[in-house]
C-alpha positions as CSV (number, residue, x, y, z in Angstrom):
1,X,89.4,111.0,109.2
2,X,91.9,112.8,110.3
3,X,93.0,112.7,114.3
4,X,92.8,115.8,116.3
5,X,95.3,115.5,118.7
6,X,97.6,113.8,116.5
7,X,97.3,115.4,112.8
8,X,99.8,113.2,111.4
9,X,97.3,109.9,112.5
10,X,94.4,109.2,110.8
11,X,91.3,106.5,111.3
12,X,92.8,103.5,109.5
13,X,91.3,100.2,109.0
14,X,93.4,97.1,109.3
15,X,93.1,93.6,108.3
16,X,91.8,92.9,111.1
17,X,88.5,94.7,110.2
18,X,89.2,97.2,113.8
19,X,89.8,100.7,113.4
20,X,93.2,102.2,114.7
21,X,94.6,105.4,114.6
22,X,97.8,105.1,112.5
23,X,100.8,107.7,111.4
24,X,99.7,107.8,107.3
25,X,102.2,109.6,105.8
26,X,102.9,110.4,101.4
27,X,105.8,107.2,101.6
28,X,103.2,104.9,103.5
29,X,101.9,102.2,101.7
30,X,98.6,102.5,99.1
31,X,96.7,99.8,101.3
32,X,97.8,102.3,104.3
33,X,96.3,105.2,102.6
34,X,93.4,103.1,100.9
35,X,92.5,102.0,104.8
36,X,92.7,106.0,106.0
37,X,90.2,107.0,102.8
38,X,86.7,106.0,103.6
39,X,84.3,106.5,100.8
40,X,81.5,109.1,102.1
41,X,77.8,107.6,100.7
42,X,74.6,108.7,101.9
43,X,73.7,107.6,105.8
44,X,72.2,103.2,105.6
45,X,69.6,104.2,108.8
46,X,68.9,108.0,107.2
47,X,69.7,108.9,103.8
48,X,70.0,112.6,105.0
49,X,73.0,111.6,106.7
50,X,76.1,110.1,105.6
51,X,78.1,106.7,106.7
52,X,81.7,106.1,105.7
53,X,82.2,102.9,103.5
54,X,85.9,100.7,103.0
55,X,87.2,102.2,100.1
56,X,89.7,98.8,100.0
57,X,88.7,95.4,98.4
58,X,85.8,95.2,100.4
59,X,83.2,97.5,99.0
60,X,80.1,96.1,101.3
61,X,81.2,96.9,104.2
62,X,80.5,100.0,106.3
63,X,82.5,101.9,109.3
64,X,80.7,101.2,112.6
65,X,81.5,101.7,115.9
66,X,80.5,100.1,119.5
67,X,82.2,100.5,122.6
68,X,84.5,103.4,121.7
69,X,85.6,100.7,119.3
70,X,85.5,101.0,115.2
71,X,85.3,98.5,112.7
72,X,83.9,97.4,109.3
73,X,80.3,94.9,109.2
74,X,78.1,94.3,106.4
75,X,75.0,96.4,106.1
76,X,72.8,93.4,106.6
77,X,75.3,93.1,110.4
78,X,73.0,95.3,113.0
79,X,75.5,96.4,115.1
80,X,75.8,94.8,119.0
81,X,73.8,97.9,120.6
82,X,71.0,98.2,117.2
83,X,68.0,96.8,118.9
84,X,67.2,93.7,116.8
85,X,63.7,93.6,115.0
86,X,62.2,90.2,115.1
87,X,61.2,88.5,111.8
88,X,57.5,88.0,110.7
């Protein structure tokens, strides 16, 4: 995902799990590039909609954000502003 006001910077994910907005550039890295790549599957809350999942070494987790804040959680990880459904 590509930045607007800096087209050189794109969403990256770090090792940190966070998203950043990072300079990826043809000599960066293939972790750098592998972090700025999301893989695009059908939406986890509505199918008709997409989310963006880690394209790197951790293939379960999913791109969600909080806060003006991104970063990767599992599927089964509502996130802190999902209302939480109580179990039977």
């Amino acid at each position: 995902m590509r930045s607007v006001n800096h087209p050189d910077r794109y969403a990256a994910v770090r090792t940190d799990s966070l998203g950043h907005i990072d300079p990826v550039r043809a000599s960066s890295i293939t972790a750098v590039k592998q972090g700025a790549a999301p893989t695009v599957v059908p939406g986890l809350a509505d199918a008709n909609r997409y989310t963006f999942r880690d394209s790197c070494a951790r293939p379960l987790r999913y791109l969600r954000h909080h806060v003006h804040a991104l970063r990767l959680s599992s599927s089964r990880t509502p996130t802190p502003s999902a209302p939480t459904v109580p179990s039977p």
